[in-house]
N, C-alpha and C positions, 0 to 999 in steps of 0.2 A: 827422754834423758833421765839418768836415774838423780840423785841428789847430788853427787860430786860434782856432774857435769852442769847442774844447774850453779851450783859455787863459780862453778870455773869461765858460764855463761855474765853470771853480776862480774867477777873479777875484771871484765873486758869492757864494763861500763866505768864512767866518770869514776874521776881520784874518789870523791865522795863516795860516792857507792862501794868502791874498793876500801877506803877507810871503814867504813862500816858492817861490811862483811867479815873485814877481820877481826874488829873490836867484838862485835853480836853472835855471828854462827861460829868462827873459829876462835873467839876465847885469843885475839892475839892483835894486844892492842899495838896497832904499826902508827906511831907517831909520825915516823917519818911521813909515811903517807899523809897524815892530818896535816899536815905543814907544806905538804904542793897544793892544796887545796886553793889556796888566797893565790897562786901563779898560773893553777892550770885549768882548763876545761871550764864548767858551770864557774865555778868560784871567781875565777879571774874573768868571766861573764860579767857576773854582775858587779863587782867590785867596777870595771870600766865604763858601767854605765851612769857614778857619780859624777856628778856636776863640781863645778869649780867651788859653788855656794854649801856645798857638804851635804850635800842633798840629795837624793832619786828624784826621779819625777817632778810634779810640778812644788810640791813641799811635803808637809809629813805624813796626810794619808791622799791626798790627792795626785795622780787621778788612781783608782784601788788597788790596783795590782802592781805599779809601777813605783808607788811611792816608797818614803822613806823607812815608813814603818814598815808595808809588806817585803821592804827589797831585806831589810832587816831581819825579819822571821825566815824568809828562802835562806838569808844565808846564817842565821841559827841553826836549821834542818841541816844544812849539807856537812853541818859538826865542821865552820871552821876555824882555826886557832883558836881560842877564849879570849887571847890575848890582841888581838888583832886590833892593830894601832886607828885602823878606817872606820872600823865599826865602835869602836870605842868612843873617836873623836865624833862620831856622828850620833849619839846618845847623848854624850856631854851639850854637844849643839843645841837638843832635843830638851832636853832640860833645863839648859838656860834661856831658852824661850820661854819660862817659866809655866808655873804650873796651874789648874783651876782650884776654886775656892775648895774644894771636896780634897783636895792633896792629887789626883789626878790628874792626867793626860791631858789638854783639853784639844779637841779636834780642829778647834775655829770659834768663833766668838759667840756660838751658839752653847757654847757648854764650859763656857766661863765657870761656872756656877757648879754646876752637875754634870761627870764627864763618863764616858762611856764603859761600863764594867768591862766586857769582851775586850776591849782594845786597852784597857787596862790591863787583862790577864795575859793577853800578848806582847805586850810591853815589857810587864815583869818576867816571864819567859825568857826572852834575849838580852836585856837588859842584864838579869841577873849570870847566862850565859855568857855573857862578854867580862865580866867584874866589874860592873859599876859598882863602885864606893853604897857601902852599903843604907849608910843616912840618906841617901840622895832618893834610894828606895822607898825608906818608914814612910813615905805618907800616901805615897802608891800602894802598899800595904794597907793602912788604915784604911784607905778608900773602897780597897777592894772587900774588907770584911764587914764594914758599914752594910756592904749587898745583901749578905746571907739572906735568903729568903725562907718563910717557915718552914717549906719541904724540904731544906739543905743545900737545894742548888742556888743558882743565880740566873739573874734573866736581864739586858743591857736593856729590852724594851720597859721597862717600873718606870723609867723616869720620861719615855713618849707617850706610852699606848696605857701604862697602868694597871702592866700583867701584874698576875697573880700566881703564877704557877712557873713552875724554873724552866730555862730554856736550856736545852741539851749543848745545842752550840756555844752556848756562852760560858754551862760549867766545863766544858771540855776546856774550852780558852784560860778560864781561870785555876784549874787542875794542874793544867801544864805548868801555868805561871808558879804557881804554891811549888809544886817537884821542881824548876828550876833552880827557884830560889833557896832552897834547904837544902839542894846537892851542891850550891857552891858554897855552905857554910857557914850562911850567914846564921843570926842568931834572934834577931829583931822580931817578937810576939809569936813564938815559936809555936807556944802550945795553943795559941788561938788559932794560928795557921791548918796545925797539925787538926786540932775539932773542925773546924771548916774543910779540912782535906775532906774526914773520913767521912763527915756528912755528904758532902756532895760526890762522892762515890758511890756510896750506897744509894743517892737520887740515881743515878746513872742504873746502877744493880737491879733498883727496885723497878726499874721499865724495859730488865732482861734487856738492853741497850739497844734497845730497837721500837720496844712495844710499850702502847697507851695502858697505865695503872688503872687504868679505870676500866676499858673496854676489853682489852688485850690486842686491839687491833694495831697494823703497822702503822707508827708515828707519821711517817712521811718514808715513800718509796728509797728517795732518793739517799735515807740511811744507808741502805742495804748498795747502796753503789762504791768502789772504790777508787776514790779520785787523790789528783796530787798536782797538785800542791794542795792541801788541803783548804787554805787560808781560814776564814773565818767559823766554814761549815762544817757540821759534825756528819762523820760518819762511823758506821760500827768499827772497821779496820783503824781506824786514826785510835777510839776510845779504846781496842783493845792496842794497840802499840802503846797507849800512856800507860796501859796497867802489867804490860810487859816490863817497860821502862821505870816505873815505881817500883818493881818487885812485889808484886802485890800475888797473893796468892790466889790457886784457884778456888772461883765458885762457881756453883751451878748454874747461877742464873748469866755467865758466861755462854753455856753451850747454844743456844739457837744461834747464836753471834757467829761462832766457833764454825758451827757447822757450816751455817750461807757462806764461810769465808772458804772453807774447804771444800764446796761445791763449786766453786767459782775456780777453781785451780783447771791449768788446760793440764790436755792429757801428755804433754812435754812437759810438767813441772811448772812452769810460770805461773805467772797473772797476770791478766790484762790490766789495763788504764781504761776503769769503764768509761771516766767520762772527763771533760776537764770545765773546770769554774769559767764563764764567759767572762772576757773583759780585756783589754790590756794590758800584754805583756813584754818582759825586756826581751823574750826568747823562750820555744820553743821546747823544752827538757825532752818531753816523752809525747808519743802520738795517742790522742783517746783510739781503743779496740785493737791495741796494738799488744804485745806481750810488755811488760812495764819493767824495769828493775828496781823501780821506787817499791811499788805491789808487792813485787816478789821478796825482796829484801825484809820489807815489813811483815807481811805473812809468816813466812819463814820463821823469823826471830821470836814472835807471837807464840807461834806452835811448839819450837826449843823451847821457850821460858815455860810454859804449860806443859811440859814432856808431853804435846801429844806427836807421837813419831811415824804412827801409823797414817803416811795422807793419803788424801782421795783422792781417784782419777777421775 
């Protein structure tokens, strides 16, 4: 299939994917479309699988995949409404359960005290996607840049295990969160934000987003795989969609990235779903070794923002 017909292949997937095919590769932002999202398909999926208690799952991040927080991030991803009365009301919930002593999330009574950076930067992410009031943020803010660690990134294990070097997963998590927050305009420690951004970018940079500073060896195999839902774990396609999605320009230490992503392309044009996160779900999206339209759509959008035009077979 040449590139139109791969367009025309995502257009015949979910509203979401349709929504963002138009907004990303054809430059034509269809609102309409973003607004059957919360009625049709995936969106109206998970929306139906809230509880009467405002809730997913068993409560906010239990059991992983089904909870309130991840059902939260899925439907962050699928771009739906901002405005979206469900997910709104289910934040506010989330908040007035009040907060940990650090200004944080806290998971359960084990982090009263000191709450989880990653799940912090996930928070602020959809939280800040949906229009929580923006005071309700500052201290989920504060908490998150209390992290900075000396290399630029962050790492959610400092306060179990007593890392010392930043965890890829976790700045991607709080990367995201930082871009969420500044593209809905808020304004609250901007330029602290903004140094924490570019730091922990350049952590990312500086390991060619795959590879050990130290050795130059692969970080972990399982970078170089392309999964979705993403949830918690990093991989090189997730890191370069956020750096597609910040506008960040190119750099070189992008290409090995660049390249596994355009070796991985089948010779129809798609991507596969190399693999999907174990665990409990409300439903099914896409099959791992299947051609993907999550894969493709993101690929895709990656390679337009980087004009690289010429792809691989």
């Amino acid at each position: 299939m040449d590139k139109q017909q791969i367009i025309e292949w995502l257009l015949q997937g979910d509203v979401s994917i349709q929504y963002q095919v138009h907004r990303d590769l054809l430059d034509n932002d269809r609102t309409d479309l973003q607004n059957r999202i919360t009625n049709e398909g995936w969106g109206k999926q998970f929306l139906s699988k809230r509880h009467s208690n405002g809730h997913w799952g068993e409560r906010f991040y239990q059991p992983k995949w089904t909870s309130t927080h991840y059902t939260l991030l899925d439907l962050r991803n699928l771009n739906l409404p901002p405005r979206n009365g469900i997910a709104q009301k289910t934040i506010e919930l989330t908040l007035n359960s009040g907060k940990a002593a650090d200004g944080g999330i806290p998971l359960g009574p084990s982090s009263l005290q000191h709450t989880d950076v990653c799940v912090n930067g996930m928070f602020l992410n959809y939280a800040s996607y949906f229009k929580t009031e923006e005071e309700r943020l500052c201290s989920i803010v504060d908490s998150i840049l209390n992290e900075v660690m000396p290399d630029g990134g962050f790492n959610c294990r400092t306060t179990r295990s007593g890392a010392t070097h930043s965890s890829l997963h976790t700045t991607i998590s709080v990367l995201e969160g930082f871009h969420a927050f500044q593209k809905s305009g808020y304004t609250y420690r901007m330029n602290d934000i903004q140094s924490a951004k570019e730091s922990a970018e350049e952590f990312i940079l500086l390991h060619h987003l795959f590879l050990s500073d130290r050795t130059g060896n692969i970080i972990n195999k399982d970078f170089l795989k392309m999964h979705y839902p993403c949830r918690w774990r990093y991989d090189i396609l997730r890191a370069l969609d956020y750096f597609q999605s910040a506008g960040t320009n190119w750099d070189t230490r992008m290409k090995a990235a660049i390249d596994i992503v355009q070796n991985k392309k089948n010779k129809n044009g798609s991507w596969n779903l190399n693999a999907a996160h174990p665990g409990q779900v409300h439903f099914i999206m896409e099959k791992a070794g299947q051609p993907s339209r999550w894969n493709t759509l993101r690929a895709m959008r990656v390679l337009k923002h980087f004009k690289i035009e010429n792809y691989r077979h």
